[in-house]
C-alpha positions in Angstrom: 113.3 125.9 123.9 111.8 129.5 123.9 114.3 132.1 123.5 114.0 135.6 124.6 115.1 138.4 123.1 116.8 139.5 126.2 118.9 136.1 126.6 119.8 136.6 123.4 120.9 140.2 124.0 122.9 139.3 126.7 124.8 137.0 124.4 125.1 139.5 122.1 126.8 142.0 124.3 128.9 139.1 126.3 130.4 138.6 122.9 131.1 142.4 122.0 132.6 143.0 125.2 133.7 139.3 126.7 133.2 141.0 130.3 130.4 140.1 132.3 130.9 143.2 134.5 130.5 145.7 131.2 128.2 143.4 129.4 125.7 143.3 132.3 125.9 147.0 132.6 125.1 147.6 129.2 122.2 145.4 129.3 121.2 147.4 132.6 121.7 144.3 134.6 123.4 143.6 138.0 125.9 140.6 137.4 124.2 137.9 138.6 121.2 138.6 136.8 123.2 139.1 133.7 124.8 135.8 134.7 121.9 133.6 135.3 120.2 134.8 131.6 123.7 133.2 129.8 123.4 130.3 131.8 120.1 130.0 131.0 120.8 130.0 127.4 122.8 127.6 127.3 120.9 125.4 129.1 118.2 125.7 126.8 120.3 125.1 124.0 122.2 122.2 126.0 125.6 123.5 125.0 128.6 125.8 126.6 128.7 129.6 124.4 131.7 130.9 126.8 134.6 129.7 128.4 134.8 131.5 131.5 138.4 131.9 133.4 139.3 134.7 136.2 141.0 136.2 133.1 138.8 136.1 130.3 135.6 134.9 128.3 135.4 133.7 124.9 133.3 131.8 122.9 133.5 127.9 122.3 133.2 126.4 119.2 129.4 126.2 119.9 129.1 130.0 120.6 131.1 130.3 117.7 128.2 128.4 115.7 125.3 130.0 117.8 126.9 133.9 117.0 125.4 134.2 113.5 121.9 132.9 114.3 121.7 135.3 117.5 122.6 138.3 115.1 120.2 137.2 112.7 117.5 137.0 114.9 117.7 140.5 117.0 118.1 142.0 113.4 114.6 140.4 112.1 113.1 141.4 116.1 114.7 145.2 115.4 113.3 145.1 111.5 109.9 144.0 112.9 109.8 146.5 115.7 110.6 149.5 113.0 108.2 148.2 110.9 105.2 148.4 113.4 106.7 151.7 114.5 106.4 152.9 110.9 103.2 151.7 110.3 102.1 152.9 114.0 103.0 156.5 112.9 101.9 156.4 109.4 98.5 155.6 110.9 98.7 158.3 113.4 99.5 161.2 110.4 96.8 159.6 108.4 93.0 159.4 108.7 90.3 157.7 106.4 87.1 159.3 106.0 83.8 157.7 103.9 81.1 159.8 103.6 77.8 160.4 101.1 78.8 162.1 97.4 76.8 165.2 98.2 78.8 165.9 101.2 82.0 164.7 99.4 82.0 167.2 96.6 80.1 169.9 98.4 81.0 170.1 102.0 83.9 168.6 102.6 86.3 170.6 100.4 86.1 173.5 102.8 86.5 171.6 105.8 89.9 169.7 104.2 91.7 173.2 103.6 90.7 174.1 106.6 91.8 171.8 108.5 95.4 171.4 106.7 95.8 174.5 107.6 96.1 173.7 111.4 96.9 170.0 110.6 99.2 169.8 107.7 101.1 166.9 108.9 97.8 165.0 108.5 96.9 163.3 105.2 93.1 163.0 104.5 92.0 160.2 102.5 88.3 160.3 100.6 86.1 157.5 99.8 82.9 158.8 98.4 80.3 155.9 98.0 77.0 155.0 98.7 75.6 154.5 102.2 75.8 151.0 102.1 79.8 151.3 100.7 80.4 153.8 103.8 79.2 151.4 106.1 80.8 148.3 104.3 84.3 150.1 104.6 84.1 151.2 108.3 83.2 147.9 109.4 85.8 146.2 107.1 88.7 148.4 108.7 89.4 150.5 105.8 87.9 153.7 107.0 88.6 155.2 110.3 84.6 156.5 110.3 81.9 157.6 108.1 79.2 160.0 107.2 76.0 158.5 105.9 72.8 157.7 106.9 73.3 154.3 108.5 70.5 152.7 107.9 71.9 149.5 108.4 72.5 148.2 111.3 75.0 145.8 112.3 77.0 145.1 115.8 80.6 145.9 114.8 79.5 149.5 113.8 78.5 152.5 116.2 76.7 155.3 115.0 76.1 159.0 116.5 73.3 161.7 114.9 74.7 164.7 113.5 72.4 166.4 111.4 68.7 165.8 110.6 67.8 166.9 106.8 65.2 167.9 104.8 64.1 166.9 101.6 63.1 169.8 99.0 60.9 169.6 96.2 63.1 170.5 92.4 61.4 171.4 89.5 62.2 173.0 86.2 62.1 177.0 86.5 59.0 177.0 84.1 57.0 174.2 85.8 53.6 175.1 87.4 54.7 174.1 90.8 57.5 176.9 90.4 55.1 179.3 90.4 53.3 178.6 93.4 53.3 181.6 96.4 53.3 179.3 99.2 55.0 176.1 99.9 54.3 172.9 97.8 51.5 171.0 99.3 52.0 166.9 98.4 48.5 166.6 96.8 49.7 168.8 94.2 52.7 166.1 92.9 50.3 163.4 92.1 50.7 162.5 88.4 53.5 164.6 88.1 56.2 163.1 86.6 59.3 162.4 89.2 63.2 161.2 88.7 62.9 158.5 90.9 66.5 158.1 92.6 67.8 154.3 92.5 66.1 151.6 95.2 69.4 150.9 96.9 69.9 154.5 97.8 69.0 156.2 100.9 67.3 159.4 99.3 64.5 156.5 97.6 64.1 155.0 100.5 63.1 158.5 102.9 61.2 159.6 99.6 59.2 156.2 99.9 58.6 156.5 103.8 57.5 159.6 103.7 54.8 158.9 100.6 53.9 156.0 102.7 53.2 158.3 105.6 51.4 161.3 103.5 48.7 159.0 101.1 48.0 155.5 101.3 47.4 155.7 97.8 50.8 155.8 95.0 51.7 159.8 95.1 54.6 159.6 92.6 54.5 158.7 89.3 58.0 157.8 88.3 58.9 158.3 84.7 62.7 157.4 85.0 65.0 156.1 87.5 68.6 156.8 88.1 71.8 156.2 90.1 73.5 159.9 90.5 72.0 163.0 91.8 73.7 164.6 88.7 72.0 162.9 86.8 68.5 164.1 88.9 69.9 167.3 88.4 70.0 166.9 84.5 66.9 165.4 83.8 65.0 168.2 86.1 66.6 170.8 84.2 65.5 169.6 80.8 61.6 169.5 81.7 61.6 165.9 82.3 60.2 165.6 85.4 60.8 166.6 88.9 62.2 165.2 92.1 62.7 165.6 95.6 66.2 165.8 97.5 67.6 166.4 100.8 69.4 169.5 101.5 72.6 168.6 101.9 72.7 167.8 98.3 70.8 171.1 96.9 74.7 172.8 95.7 73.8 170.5 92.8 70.7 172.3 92.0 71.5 175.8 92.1 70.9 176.5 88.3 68.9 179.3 86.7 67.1 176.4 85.0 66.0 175.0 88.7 63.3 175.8 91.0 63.6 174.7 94.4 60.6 174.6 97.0 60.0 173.5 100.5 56.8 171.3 100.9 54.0 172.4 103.2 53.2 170.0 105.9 55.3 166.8 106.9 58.3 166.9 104.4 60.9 163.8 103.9 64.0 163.7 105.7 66.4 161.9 106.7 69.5 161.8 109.7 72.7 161.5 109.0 75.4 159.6 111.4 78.4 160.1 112.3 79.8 156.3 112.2 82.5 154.5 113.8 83.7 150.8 114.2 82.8 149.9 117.8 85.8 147.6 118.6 88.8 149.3 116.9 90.3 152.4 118.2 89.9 155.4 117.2 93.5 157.3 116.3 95.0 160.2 117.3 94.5 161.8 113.1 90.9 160.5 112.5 89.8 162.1 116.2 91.5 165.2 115.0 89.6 165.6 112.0 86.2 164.3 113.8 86.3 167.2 116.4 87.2 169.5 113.7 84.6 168.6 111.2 81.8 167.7 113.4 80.2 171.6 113.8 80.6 172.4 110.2 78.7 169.8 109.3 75.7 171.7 111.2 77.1 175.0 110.4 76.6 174.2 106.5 73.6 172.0 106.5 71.5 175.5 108.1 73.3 177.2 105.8 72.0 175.2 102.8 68.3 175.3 104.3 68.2 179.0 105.2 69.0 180.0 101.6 66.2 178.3 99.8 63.1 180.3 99.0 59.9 179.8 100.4 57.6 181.2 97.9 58.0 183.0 94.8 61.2 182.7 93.0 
């Protein structure tokens, strides 16, 4: 037998009231509805749960049996329905966000006190990773969307362009290439040593596109590879070489030790997405903090690229 929770209701408030008049209006009933659900129990279960007389209902022995199972049940159905309720509003005061390190620990500080300021009953949670980890957490439910260059592609995940970036050229302060009046032109980085960032990373692979594009022949001469922009950042600021790096991620480079150039012609770059899982939706605290993060992210990135010089330090 299937059992609904409104049969067993209906028993429920048959036995708390043993009237079928009040019983069916609490269960918003008229009495023959109410009526036909009890008999329909019993049916189902094959057994009488009420003697009925012109005078009064009780239960039978069977009812009497039947009583603790019924309350047992609506109080798991009630427990379950809280539950989903809970969680239902937990994920509606919470949104998960995965987005690039540079943005992370540059951009995104801002934007979180501002926006618990107008939001504060909305908790922001931060997994800075790796493209491939943003993607990888989206897709796996864990984050509500991410920001990151989405260079994979894969049918669960939907991705939107924000921002297009582009890549600067970082050298130490005394380099040659510092000293240059004009913007740098590629030619002049051959045999130069370069921190080359690691393969797996979106900033190698628009670095290698790009030399692809400009020479035919190997431009860069690597002399180290690493995992962290940090890292980039270090290594360029002891004389050991220089790199190139997207804009977005130039607040790690503002040192007195650290020039920063633009490079004449066709620079690398890259586009960064705003990405979303296609089939789940979307809730009511991640869409909040989308729509309130989404013109920063402009705002800052012209921000970044209008302060860099052009020529002469």
């Amino acid at each position: 037998m299937n059992l609904t929770t409104r049969q067993l209701q209906a028993f429920q408030a048959l036995h708390q009231h043993l009237s079928f008049t009040r019983a069916a209006q609490q269960c918003c009933l008229s009495q023959p509805a109410f009526s036909a659900l009890i008999q329909g129990l019993e049916q189902g279960l094959g057994s009488q749960l009420f003697e009925r007389s012109t005078r009064h209902v009780m239960l039978t022995p069977a009812g009497q049996d039947f009583l603790p199972h019924a309350q047992h049940l609506l109080a798991a159905i009630d427990q379950a329905v809280q539950s989903l309720q809970g969680a239902a509003q937990l994920r509606a005061s919470r949104v998960t966000v995965a987005l690039l390190p540079s943005l992370a620990a540059h951009w995104l500080p801002s934007v979180l006190a501002q926006f618990a300021q107008s939001h504060p009953q909305i908790q922001v949670q931060v997994r800075d990773a790796l493209n491939t980890p943003c993607l990888e957490s989206v897709q796996q439910g864990q984050a509500d969307w991410a920001l990151c260059t989405a260079l994979a592609r894969h049918p669960d995940l939907h991705a939107t362009a924000v921002a297009e970036e582009t890549f600067y050229l970082v050298c130490p302060q005394a380099h040659p290439l510092a000293q240059t009046p004009a913007p740098v032109a590629p030619q002049a980085l051959r045999g130069v040593p370069f921190v080359q960032l690691a393969a797996h990373t979106s900033i190698r692979a628009s670095v290698e596109a790009w030399q692809a594009a400009v020479l035919p022949q190997p431009l860069l001469q690597t002399c180290m590879e690493v995992e962290q922009l940090a890292t980039v950042m270090g290594m360029v600021r002891a004389g050991l070489g220089v790199s190139l790096v997207p804009a977005l991620s130039l607040a790690y480079f503002q040192d007195p030790g650290i020039a920063i150039r633009r490079l004449q012609g066709l620079a690398p770059s890259r586009t960064i997405y705003w990405v979303r899982h296609r089939h789940l939706h979307l809730g009511p605290a991640a869409q909040a903090f989308h729509d309130s993060a989404q013109h920063s992210l402009q705002e800052w990135l012209q921000g970044q690229e209008e302060m860099q010089p052009v020529g002469r330090p």
